[in-house]
LOVOTI-476112 format. One record per residue (C-alpha): x, y, z negated; residue number from 1; residue in one letter. Coordinates in nm, 2 decimals. Example, Ala and Ser with C-alpha at 12.3 -4.5 7.8 and 13.67 -1.06 7.14 Angstrom:
<atoms>
ATOM_1.23_-0.45_-0.78_1_A
ATOM_1.37_-0.11_-0.71_2_S
</atoms>
This chain:
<atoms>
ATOM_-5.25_-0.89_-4.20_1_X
ATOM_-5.38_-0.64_-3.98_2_X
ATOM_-5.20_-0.57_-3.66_3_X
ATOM_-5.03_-0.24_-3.73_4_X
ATOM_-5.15_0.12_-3.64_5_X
ATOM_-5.01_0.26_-3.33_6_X
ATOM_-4.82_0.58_-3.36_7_X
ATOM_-4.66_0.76_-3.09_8_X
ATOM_-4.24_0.81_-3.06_9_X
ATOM_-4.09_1.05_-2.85_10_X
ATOM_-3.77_0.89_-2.70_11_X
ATOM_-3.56_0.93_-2.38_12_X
ATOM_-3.79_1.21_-2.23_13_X
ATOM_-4.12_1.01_-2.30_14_X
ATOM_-4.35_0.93_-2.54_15_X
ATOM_-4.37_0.53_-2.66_16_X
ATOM_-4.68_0.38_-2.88_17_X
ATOM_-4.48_0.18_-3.14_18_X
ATOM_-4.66_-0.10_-3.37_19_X
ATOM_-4.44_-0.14_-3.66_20_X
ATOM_-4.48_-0.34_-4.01_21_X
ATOM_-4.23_-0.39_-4.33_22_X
ATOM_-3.87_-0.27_-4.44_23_X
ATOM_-3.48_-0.44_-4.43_24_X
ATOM_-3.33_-0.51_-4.14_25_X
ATOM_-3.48_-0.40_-3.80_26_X
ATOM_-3.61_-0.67_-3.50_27_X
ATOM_-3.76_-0.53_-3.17_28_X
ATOM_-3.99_-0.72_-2.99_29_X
ATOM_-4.05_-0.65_-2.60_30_X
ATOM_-4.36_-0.78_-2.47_31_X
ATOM_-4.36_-0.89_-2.08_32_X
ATOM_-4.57_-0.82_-1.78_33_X
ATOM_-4.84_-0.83_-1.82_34_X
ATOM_-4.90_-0.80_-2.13_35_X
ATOM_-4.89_-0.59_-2.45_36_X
ATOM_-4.69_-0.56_-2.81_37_X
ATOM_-5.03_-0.73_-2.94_38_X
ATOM_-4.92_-1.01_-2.78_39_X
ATOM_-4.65_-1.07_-3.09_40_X
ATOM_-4.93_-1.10_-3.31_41_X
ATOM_-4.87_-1.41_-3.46_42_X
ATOM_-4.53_-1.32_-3.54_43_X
ATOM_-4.51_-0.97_-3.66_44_X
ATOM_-4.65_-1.11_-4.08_45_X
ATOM_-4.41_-1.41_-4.07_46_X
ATOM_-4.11_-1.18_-3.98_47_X
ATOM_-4.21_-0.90_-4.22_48_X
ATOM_-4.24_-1.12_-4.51_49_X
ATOM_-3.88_-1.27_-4.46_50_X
ATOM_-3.76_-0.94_-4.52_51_X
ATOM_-3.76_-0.76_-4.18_52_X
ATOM_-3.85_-0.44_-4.01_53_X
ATOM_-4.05_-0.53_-3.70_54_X
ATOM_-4.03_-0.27_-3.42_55_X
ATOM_-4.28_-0.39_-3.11_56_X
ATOM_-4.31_-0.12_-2.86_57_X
ATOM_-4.56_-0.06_-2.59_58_X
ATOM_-4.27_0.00_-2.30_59_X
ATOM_-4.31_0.25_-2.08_60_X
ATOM_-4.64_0.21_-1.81_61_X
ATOM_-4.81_0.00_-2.07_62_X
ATOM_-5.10_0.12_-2.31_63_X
ATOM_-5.10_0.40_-2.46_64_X
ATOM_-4.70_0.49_-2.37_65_X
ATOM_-4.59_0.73_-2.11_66_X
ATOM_-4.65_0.65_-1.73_67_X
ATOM_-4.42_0.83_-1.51_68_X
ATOM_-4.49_0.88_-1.15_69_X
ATOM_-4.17_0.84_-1.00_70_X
ATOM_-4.13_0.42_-0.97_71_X
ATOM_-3.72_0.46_-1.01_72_X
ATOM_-3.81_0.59_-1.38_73_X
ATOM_-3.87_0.20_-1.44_74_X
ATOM_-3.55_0.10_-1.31_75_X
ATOM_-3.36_-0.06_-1.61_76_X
ATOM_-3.16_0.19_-1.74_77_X
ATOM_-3.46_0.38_-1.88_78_X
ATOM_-3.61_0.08_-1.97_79_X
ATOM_-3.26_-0.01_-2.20_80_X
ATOM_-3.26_0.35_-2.31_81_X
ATOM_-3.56_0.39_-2.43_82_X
ATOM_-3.54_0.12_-2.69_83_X
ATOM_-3.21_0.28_-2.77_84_X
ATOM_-3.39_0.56_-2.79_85_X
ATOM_-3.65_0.37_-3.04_86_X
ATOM_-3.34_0.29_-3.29_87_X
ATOM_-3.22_0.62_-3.35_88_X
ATOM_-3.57_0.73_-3.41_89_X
ATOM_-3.56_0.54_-3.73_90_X
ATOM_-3.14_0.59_-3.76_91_X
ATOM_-3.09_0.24_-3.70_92_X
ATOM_-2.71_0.17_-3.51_93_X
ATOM_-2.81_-0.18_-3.39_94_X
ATOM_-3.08_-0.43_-3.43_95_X
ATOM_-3.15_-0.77_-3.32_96_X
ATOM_-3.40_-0.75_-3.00_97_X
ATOM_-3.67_-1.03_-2.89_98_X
ATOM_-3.78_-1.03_-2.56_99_X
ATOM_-4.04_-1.24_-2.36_100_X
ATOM_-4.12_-1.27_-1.99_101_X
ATOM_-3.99_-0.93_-1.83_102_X
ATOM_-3.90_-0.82_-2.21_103_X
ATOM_-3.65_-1.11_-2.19_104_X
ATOM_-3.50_-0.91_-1.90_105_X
ATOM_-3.45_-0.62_-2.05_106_X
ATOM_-3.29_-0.76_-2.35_107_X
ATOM_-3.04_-0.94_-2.14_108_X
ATOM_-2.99_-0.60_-1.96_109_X
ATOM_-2.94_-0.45_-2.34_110_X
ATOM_-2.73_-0.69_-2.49_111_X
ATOM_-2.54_-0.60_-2.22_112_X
ATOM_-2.56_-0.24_-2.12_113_X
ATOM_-2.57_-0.14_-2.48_114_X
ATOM_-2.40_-0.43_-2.63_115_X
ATOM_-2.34_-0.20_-2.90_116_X
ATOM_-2.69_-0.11_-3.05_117_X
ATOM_-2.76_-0.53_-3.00_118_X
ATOM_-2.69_-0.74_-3.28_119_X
ATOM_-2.81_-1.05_-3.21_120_X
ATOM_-3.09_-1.18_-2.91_121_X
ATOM_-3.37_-1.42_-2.97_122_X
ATOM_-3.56_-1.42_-2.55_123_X
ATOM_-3.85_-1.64_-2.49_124_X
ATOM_-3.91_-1.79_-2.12_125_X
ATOM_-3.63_-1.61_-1.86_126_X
ATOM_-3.32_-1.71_-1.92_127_X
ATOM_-3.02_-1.47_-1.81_128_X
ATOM_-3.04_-1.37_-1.43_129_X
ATOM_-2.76_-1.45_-1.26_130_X
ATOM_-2.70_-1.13_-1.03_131_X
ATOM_-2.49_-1.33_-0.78_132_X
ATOM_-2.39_-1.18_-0.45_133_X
ATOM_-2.75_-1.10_-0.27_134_X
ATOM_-2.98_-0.86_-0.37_135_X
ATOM_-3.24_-1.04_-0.52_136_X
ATOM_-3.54_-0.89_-0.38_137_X
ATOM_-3.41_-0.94_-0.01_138_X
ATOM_-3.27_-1.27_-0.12_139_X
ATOM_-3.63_-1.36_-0.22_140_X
ATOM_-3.80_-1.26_0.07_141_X
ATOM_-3.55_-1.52_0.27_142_X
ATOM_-3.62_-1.82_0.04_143_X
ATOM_-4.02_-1.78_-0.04_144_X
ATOM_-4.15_-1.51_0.20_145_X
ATOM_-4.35_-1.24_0.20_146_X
ATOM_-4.64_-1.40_-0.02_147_X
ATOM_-4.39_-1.44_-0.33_148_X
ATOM_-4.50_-1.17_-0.56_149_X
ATOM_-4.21_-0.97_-0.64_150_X
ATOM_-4.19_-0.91_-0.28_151_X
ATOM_-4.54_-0.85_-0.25_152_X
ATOM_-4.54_-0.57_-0.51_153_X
ATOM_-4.18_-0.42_-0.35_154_X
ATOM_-4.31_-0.42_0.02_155_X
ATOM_-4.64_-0.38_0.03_156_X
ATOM_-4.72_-0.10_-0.30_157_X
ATOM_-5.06_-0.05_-0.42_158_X
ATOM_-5.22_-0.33_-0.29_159_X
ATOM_-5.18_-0.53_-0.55_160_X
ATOM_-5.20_-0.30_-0.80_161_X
ATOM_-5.55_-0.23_-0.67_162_X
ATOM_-5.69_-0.58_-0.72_163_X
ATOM_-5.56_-0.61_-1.05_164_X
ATOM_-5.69_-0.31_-1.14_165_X
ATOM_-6.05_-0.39_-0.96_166_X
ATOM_-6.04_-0.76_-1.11_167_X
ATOM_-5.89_-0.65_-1.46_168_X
ATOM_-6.10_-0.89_-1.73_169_X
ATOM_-6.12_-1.19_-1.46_170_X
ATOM_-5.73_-1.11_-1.37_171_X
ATOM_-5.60_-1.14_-1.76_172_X
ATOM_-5.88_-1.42_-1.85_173_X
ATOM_-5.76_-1.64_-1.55_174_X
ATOM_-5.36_-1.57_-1.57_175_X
ATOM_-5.40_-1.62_-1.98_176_X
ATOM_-5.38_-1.99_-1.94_177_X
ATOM_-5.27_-2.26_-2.10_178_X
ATOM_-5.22_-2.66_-2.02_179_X
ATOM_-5.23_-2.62_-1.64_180_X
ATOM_-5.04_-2.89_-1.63_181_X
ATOM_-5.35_-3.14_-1.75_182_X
ATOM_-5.55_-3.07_-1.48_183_X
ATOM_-5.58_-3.11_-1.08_184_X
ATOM_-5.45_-2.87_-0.86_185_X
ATOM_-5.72_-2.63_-0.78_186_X
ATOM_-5.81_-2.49_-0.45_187_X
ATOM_-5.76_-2.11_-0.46_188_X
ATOM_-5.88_-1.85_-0.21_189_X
ATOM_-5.59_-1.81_0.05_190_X
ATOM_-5.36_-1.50_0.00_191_X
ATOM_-5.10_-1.38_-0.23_192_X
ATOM_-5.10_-1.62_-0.51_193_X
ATOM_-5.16_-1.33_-0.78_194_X
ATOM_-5.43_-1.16_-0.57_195_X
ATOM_-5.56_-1.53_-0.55_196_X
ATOM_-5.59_-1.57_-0.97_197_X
ATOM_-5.74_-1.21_-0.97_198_X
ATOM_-6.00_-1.29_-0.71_199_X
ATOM_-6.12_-1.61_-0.85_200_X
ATOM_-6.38_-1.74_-1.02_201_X
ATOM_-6.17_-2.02_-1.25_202_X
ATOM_-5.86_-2.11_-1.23_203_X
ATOM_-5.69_-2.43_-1.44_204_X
ATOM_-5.63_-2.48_-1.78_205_X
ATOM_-5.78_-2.31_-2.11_206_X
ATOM_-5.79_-1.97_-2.28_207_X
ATOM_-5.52_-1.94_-2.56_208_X
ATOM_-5.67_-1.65_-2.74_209_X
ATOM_-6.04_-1.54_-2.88_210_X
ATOM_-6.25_-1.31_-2.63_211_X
ATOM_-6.20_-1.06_-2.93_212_X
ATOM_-5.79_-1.12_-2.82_213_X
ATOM_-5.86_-1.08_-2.48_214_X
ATOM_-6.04_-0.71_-2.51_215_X
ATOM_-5.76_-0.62_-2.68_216_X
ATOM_-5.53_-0.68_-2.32_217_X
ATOM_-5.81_-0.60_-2.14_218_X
ATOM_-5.85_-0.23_-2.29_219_X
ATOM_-5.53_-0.17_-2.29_220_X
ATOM_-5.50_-0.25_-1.87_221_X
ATOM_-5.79_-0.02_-1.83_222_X
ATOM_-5.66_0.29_-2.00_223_X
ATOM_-5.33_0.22_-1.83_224_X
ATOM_-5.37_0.07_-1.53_225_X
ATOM_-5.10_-0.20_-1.39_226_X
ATOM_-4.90_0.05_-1.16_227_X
ATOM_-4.64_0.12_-1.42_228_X
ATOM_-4.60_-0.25_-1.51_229_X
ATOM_-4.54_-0.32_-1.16_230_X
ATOM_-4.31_-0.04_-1.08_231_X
ATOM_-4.07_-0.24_-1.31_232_X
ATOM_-4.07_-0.54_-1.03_233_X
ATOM_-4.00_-0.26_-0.79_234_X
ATOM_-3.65_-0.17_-0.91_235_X
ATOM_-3.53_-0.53_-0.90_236_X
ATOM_-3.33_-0.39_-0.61_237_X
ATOM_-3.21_-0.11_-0.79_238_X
ATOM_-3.10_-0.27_-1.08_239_X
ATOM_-2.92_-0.55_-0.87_240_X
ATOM_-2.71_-0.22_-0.82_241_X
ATOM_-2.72_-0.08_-1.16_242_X
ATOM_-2.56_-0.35_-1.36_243_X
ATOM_-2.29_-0.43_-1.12_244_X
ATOM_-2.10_-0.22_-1.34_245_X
ATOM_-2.16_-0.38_-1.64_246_X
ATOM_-1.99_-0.73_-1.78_247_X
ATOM_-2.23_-1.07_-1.68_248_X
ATOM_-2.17_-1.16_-2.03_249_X
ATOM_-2.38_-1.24_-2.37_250_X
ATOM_-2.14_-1.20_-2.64_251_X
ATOM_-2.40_-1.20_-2.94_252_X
ATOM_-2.57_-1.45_-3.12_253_X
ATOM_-2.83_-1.61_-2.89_254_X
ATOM_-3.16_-1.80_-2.88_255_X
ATOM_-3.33_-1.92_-2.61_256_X
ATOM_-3.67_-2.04_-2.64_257_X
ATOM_-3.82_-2.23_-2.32_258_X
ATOM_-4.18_-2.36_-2.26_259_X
ATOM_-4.15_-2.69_-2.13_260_X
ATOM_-4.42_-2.62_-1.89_261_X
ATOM_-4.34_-2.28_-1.79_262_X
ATOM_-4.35_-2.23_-1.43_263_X
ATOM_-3.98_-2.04_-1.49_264_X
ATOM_-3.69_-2.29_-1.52_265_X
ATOM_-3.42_-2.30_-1.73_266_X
ATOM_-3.12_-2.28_-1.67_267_X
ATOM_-2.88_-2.51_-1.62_268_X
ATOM_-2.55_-2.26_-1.69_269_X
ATOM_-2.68_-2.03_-1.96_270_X
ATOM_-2.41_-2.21_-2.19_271_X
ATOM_-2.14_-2.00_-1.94_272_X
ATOM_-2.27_-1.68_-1.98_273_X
ATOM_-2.35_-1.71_-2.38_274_X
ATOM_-2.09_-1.75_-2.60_275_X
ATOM_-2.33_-1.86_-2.89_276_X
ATOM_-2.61_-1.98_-2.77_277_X
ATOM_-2.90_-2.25_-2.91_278_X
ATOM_-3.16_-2.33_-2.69_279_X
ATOM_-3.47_-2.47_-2.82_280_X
ATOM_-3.84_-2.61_-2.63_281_X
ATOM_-4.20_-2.65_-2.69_282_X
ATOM_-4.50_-2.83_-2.55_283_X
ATOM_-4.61_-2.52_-2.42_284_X
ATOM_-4.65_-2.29_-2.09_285_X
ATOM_-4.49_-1.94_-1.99_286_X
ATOM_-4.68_-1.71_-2.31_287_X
ATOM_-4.51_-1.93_-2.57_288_X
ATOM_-4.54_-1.70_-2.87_289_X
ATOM_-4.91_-1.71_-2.80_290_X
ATOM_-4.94_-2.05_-2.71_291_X
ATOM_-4.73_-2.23_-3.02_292_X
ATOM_-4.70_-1.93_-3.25_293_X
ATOM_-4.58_-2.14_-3.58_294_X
ATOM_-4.32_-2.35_-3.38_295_X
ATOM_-4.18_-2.02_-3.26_296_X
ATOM_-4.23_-1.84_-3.59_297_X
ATOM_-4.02_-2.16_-3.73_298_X
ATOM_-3.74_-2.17_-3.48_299_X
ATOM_-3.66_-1.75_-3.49_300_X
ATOM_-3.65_-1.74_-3.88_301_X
ATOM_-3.45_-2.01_-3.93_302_X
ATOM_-3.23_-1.85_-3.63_303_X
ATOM_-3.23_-1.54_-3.84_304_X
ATOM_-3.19_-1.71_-4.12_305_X
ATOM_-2.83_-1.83_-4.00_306_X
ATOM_-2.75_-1.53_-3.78_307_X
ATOM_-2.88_-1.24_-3.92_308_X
ATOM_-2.99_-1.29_-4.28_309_X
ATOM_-3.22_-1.03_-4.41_310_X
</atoms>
């Protein structure tokens, strides 16, 4: 099949381009940073011909979706709202949500904040984020230093935003990579590592996707820009605050789908915040949808299969 047509959705003040194939019983998928609903690709035919209605959103700063100016309209209660937004714009109460990378975060921050419109929660790469005592953006500033990224993007704005923006294609076709882990460690030019990947001429590892794939990303970054992806980062303080309130609790149906070379680890205690949890892993790096599409196309519908039956 065709990736689906784009059509715009108004919801919680903005406007959201929506991909969306098939009928029965709704699942949204929430790309990560950065990145794009194309990026479910290989799973959006699978899950519509077991029976499902697949909902993938452009979030908010990404393609073709609304770009506020403001960075605390990233913070994560818009982010959770608008996809709550996104089910009663087609009268659904609840749905099962899929998240990967920063998508993951957000659907922990759902299942959560909204625990209500979330049914069941099937995340790829970051597992649950323990909020602990420290703000996390200060917290990571004490443990890695000013080079880490997130605090890069919090404390020093535009600057990366800039060279992503100046180094788009070379940016996505360098960060797009898979099996890293086969080859040596390359030298890159000294700086913020990000800025580093942007700014080089090759990185490790091999291209996962067609350049026809890749335009697809790269388009979309140039009508958009990376500012509004990046203004998600800069609420991690903010939504260290935010979901204080809330319950550090999963209670619904969970899978957890690692990449056994991601650069994010696991977590050892996800068990203790789940209450129904399966964890599975594959070969793979951090875009694991993209990188073993049938193996997570297999382990999600026979997850729905058990959990939430179409």
């Amino acid at each position: 099949m065709n990736f689906p047509a784009a059509e715009m959705i108004a919801t919680n003040d903005i406007e959201l381009e929506v991909f969306q194939a098939g009928s029965g019983k709704p699942l949204v998928l929430c790309h990560g940073w950065p990145e794009h609903a194309y990026s479910w690709r290989h799973q959006i035919q699978p899950l519509v011909d077991a029976g499902y209605h697949v909902i993938a959103p452009n979030q908010r700063g990404y393609g073709h979706s609304s770009r506020p100016a403001a960075v605390t309209d990233y913070d994560i209660t818009h982010l959770t709202s608008d996809l709550a937004g996104l089910l009663d714009h087609f009268g659904y109460h609840d749905a099962v949500f899929v998240g990967h990378d920063w998508g993951a975060i957000v659907v922990w921050n759902m299942a959560m904040m909204q625990r209500e419109r979330v049914s069941g929660v099937i995340n790829l790469s970051v597992p649950f984020m323990d909020r602990g005592t420290s703000e996390w953006v200060g917290f990571w500033e004490s443990q890695l230093g000013g080079d880490f990224y997130i605090v890069h993007f919090n404390r020093q704005p535009g600057v990366a935003d800039a060279a992503f923006d100046n180094n788009r294609e070379r940016f996505l076709r360098n960060i797009y990579r898979t099996k890293q882990w086969l080859a040596p460690p390359a030298e890159l030019p000294v700086g913020m590592p990000l800025i580093a990947i942007a700014e080089a001429d090759d990185v490790p590892g091999e291209m996962f996707m067609s350049d026809a794939e890749l335009q697809v990303f790269s388009d979309a970054f140039a009508h958009s820009g990376f500012t509004g992806g990046i203004n998600w980062y800069r609420n991690f303080s903010r939504n260290w605050e935010v979901i204080g309130e809330y319950e550090q609790h999963i209670y619904q149906p969970t899978l957890m789908i690692h990449g056994q070379y991601d650069m994010v680890p696991a977590s050892p205690t996800l068990d203790q915040v789940v209450d129904d949890l399966r964890v599975v892993q594959f070969p793979c790096g951090h875009w694991i949808q993209q990188e073993c599409p049938e193996e997570t196309n297999n382990a999600m519908l026979q997850w729905l299969k058990e959990k939430y039956p179409a």
